[in-house]
C-alpha positions in Angstrom: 0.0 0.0 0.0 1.3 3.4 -0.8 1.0 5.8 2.0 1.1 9.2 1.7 2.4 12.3 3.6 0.6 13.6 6.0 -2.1 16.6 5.4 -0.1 19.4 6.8 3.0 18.2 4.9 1.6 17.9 1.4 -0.4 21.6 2.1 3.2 22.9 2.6 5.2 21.0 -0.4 2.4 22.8 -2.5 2.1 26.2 -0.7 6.5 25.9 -1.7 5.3 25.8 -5.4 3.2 28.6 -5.6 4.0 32.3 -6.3 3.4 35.0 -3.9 0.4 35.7 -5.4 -0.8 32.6 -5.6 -0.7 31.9 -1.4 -2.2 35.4 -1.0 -5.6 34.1 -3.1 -5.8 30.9 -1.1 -5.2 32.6 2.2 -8.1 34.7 1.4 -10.0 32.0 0.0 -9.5 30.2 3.5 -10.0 32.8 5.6 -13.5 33.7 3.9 -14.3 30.1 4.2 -13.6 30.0 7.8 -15.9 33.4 8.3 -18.2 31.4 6.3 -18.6 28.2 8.5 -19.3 30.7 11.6 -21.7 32.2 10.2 -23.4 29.0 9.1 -23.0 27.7 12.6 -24.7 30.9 14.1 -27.7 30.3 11.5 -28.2 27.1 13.0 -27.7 27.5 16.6 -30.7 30.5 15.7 -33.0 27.9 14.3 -32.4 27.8 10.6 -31.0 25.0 8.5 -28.3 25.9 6.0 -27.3 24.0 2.8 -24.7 25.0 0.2 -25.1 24.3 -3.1 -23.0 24.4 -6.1 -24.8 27.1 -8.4 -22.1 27.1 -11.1 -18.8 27.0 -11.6 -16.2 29.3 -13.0 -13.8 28.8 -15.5 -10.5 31.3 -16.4 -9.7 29.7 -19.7 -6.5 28.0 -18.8 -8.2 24.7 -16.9 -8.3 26.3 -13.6 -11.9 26.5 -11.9 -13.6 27.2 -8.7 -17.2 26.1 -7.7 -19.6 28.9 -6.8 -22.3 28.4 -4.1 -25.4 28.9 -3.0 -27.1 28.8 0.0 -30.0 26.8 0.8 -32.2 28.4 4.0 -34.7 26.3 5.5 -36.6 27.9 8.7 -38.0 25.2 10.7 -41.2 26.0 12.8 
């Protein structure tokens, strides 16, 4: 069986091969996913169900793409 590196190593060996710029849209990426999963967390703890959905996803032409999201509310009674 192969076995691979752990998580936080392979996250570093490909944080190393990206540019500056790169790490900087990632960082952000993760930081507004983080803001993200508190705020879904507050929703729910208030009494509402939250489901994301990917709406679409968008493509830059060069094979990169990112999936865009939507969110589901679902107030229960």
């Amino acid at each position: 069986m192969n076995a691979q590196p752990p998580v936080k190593q392979r996250t570093e060996e490909m944080a190393s091969a990206m540019s500056t710029d790169e790490q900087a849209a990632i960082r952000m990426v993760a930081n507004d996913l983080h803001r993200l999963n508190q705020s879904v967390m507050k929703a729910v703890e208030a009494g509402i169900s939250v489901e994301l959905i990917r709406s679409a996803r968008h493509h830059c032409g060069n094979g990169n793409f990112g999936d865009l999201l939507t969110p589901v509310i679902v107030k229960t009674s």
